[in-house]
N, C-alpha and C positions, 0 to 999 in steps of 0.2 A: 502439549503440556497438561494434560487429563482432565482432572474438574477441580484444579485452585486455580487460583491467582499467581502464582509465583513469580513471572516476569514480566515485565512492563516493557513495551517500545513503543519508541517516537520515530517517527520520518518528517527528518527537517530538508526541504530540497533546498536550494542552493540562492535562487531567486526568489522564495515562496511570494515577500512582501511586494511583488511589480508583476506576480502572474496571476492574471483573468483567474476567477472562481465561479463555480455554480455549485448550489445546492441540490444535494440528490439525498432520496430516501432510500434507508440500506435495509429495509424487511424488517425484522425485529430489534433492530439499533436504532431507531427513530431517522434525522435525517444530518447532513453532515455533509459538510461545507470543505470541498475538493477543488484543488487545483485544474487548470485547465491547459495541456501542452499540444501543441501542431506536432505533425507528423513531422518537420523537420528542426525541432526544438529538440536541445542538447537537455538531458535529465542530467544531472548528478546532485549529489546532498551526504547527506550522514541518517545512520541507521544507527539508534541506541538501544542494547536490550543492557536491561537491568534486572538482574534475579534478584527476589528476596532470597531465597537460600540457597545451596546445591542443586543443580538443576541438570541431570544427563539429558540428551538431545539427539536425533539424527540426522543433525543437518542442518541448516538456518538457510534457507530459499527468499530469494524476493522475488515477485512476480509481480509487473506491470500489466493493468488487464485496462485492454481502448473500450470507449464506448463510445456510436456512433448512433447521431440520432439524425435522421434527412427532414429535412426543412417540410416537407409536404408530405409527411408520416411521423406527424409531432409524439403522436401517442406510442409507434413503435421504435423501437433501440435494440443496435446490435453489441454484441458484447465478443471480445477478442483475447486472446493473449498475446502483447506485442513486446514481451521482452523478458526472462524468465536468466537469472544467475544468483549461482551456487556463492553463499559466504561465507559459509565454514562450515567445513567435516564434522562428520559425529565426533562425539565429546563431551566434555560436561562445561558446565557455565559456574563460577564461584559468586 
């Protein structure tokens, strides 16, 4: 989406309000307070984008990305992609 602002999303998951959180810091976002799911926890939710104007697009991807931190390597964390689907074909957004 270049260098405006034009579209706005939210990810609302399904149970947010009864799933475990932790805060984590995101590099130049400051820090921000994320859900916490087991590997054998069901995801689903809703994805909102909202354009302020006309917006063409190639694609609209969601990517779940794990992070694994081992109890007696507090300081190091592995990072994954565990789950990556297509939501809509190129196109524009009104």
């Amino acid at each position: 989406f270049a260098f405006s602002k034009t579209v706005r999303l939210a990810i609302d998951f399904a149970d947010s309000e009864s799933r475990p959180r932790k805060t984590v810091t995101m590099g130049d976002q400051g820090e921000q307070e994320l859900e916490i799911f087991a590997g054998t926890d069901p995801v689903c939710g809703t994805l909102t984008v909202t354009p302020s104007r006309r917006v063409d697009h190639n694609g609209i991807k969601l990517e779940l990305l794990g992070r694994i931190e081992l109890f007696m390597e507090r300081g190091n964390h592995y990072e994954f992609t565990s789950l990556v689907r297509e939501l809509e074909a190129p196109g524009s957004l009104d």
